[in-house]
C-alpha positions in Angstrom: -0.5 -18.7 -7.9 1.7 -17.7 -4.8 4.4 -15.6 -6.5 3.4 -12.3 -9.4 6.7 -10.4 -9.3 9.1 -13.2 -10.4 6.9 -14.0 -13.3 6.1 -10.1 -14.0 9.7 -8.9 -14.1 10.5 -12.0 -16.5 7.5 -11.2 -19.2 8.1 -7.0 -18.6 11.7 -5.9 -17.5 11.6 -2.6 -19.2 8.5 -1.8 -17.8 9.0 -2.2 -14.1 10.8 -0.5 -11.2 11.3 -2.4 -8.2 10.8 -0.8 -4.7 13.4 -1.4 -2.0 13.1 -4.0 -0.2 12.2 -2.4 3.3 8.6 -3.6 3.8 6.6 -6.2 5.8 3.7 -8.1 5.1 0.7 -7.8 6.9 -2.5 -8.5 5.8 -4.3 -11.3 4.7 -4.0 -10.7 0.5 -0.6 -11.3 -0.3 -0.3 -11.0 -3.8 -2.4 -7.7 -5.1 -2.3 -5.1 -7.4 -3.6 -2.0 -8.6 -3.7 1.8 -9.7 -1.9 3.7 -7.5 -3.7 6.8 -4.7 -1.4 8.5 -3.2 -1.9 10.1 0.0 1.2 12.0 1.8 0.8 12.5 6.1 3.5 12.5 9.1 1.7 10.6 12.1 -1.8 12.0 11.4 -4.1 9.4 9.3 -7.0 11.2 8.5 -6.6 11.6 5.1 -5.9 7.6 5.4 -9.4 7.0 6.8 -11.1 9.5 4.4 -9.6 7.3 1.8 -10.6 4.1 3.1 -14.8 5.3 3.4 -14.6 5.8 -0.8 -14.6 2.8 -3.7 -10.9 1.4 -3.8 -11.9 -0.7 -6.2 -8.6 -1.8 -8.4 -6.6 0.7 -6.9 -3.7 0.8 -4.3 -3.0 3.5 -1.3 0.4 4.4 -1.4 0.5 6.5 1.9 3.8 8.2 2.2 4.4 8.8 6.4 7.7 9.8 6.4 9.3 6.5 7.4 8.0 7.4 11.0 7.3 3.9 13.3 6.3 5.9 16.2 2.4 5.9 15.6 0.3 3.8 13.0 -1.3 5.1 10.0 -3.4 1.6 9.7 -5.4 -0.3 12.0 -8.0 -3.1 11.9 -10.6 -0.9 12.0 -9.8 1.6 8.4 -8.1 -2.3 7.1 -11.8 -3.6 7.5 -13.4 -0.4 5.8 -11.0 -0.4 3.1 -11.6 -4.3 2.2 -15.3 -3.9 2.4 -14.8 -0.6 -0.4 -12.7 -2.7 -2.5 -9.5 -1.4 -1.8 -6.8 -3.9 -3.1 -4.1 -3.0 -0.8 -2.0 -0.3 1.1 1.2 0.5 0.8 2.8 2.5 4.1 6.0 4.2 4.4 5.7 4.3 8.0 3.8 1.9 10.6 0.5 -0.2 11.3 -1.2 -1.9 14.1 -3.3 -4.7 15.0 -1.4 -6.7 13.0 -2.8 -9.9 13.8 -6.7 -8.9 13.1 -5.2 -7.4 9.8 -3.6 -10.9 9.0 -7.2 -11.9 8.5 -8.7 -9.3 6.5 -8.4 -9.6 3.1 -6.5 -6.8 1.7 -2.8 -6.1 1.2 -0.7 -4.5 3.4 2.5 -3.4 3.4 4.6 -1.3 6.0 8.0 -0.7 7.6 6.8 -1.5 11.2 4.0 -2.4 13.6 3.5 -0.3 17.0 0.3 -0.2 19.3 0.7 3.7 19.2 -2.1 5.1 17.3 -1.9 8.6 15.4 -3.3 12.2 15.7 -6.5 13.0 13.4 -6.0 16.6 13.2 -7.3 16.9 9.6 -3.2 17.0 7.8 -2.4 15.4 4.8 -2.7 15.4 1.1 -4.4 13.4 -1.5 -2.4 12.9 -4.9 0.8 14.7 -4.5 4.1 13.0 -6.0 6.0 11.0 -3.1 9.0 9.4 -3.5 10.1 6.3 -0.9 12.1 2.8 -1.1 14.1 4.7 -4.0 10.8 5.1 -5.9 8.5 8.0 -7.0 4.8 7.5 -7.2 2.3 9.4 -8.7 -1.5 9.0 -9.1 -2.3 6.6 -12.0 0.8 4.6 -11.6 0.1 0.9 -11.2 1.6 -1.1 -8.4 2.2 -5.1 -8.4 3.1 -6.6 -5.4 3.5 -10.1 -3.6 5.8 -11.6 -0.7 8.5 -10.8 -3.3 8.3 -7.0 -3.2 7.0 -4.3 -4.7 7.0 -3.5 -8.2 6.2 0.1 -10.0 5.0 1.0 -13.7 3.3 3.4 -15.7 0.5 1.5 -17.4 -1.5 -1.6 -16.4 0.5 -4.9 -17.6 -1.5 -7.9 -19.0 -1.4 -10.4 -16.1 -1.6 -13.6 -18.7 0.0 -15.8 -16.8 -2.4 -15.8 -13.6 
């Protein structure tokens, strides 16, 4: 299957919001999916890369970096990490790097930008605070759906039958 959102808006219309559409594609998975993590930083990723080290399994980052392109929150090197924790993907409201090594590693990304500028580690950040982007509002234990279509919001898992 190359396309979830068409399909998933079809079977579930009351059940979804859909993000603006503001973000690019960068890494490798494009269709993924997941419980939603959300982690809120302004050009400082260590919260991002503490993230990344723990099991991701089924679940999504939704890192909220205040729109900001001037530095990554995202490179190759946490992209790896968070593939090899079972991370399904990362959502960024701000910018990654090394786009083309992430192309290859198998994990969603999404972000407004790329730049080569890579952020401060000065310990700021929070982990599962409300944040509110692309005229959405996440919370931990949301579920996020995405493809090449966009980005899709709910509130509960939805039965992926159709896959």
């Amino acid at each position: 299957m190359l396309d979830l959102l068409p399909d998933l808006t079809d079977q579930y219309p009351d059940h979804l919001l859909i993000a603006d559409p503001v973000f690019n594609s960068y890494g490798k998975k494009t269709i993924f999916y997941g419980e939603v993590v959300t982690v809120k930083c302004f050009e400082d990723n260590s919260r991002v890369k503490e993230l990344v080290a723990t099991d991701g399994t089924g679940k999504v980052m939704v890192v909220d970096g205040g729109a900001s392109k001037r530095v990554a929150l995202l490179g190759d090197m946490l992209a790896e990490l968070a593939s090899n924790n079972g991370w399904e993907g990362v959502i960024i409201n701000g910018a990654v790097r090394d786009v083309a090594t992430q192309a290859k590693i198998d994990l969603g990304v999404k972000a407004l930008a790329a730049t080569p500028l890579r952020s401060t580690r000065k310990g700021v950040g929070e982990v599962g605070v409300n944040v509110a982007f692309a005229g959405l509002r996440f919370e931990d234990g949301d579920y996020i759906y995405s493809d090449l279509n966009g980005i899709a919001l709910a509130k509960q898992p939805l039965a992926l039958d159709f896959l």
